[in-house]
C-alpha positions in Angstrom: -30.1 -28.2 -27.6 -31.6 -25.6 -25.6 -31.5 -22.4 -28.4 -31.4 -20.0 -25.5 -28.5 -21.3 -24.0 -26.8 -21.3 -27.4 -27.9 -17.9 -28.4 -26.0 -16.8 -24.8 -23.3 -18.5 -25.9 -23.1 -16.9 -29.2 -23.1 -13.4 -28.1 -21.1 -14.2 -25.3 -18.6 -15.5 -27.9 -18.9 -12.5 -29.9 -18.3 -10.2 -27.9 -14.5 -11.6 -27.4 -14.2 -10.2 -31.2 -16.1 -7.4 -31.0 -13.2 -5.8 -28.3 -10.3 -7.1 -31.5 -9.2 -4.4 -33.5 -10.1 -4.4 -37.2 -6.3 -5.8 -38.2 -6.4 -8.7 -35.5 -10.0 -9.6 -37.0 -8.4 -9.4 -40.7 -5.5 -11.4 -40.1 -8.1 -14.2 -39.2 -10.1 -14.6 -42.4 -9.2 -18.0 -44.4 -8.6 -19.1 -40.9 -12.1 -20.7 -39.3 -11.9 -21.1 -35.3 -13.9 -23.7 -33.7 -14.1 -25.3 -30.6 -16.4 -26.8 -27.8 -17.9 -25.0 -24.9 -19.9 -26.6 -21.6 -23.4 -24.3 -21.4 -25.0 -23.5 -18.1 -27.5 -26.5 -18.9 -24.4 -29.1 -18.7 -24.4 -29.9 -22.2 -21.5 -29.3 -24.6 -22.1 -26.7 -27.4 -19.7 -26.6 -30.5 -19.0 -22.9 -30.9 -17.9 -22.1 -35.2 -16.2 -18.5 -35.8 -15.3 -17.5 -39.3 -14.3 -14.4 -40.6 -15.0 -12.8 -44.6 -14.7 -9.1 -46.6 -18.8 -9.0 -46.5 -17.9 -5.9 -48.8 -14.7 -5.9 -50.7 -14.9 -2.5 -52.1 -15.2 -0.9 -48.7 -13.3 -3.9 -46.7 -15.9 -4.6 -44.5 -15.5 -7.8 -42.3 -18.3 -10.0 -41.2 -17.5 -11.8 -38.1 -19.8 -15.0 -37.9 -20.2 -17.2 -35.4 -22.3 -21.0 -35.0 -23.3 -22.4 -32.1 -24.6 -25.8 -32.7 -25.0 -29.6 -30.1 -24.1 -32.7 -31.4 -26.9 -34.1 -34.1 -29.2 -33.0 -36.3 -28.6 -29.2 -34.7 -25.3 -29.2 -36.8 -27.5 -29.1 -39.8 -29.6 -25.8 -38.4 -26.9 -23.8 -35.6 -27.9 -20.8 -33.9 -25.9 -18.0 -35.3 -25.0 -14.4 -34.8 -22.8 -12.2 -36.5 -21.4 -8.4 -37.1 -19.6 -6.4 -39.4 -17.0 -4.0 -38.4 -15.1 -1.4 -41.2 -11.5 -0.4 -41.1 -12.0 2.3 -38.7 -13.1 -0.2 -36.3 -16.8 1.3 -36.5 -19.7 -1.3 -36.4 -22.0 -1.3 -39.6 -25.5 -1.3 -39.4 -25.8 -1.4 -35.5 
């Protein structure tokens, strides 16, 4: 696995739910998204998405995402995240 190319591919990814409103992000926690995706390099990247209140109090949602190849790279993915809050506002960026 080439952790450049899945690092691209993370924030790439990411950026597909960084554009969702908070609600459309909501409605997806309890509900895990994952799927492959071919990298520049040829190879085949598994690309994990999960969504969680990372603060229940103030409803904050953490939008996660794992890029990992086949082997012993599932055990230690690339990953990225955010948080948004329910006025569609990014926390901590």
């Amino acid at each position: 696995m080439d952790k450049n190319e899945a690092k691209a591919i993370a924030e790439s990814e990411l950026e597909s739910y960084r554009a969702m409103p908070y609600e459309q992000i909501a409605a997806k926690i309890g509900y895990p998204e994952s799927f492959e995706r071919p990298g520049s390099d040829g190879e085949s990247y598994r690309v994990e998405f999960d969504c969680f209140y990372d603060d229940s109090y103030d409803r904050n949602i953490r939008v996660s995402c794992n890029v990992s190849y086949s082997g012993w790279t599932d055990f230690f993915p690339v990953s990225n995240d955010f948080i948004i809050a329910p006025d569609g506002s990014f926390v901590g960026e």
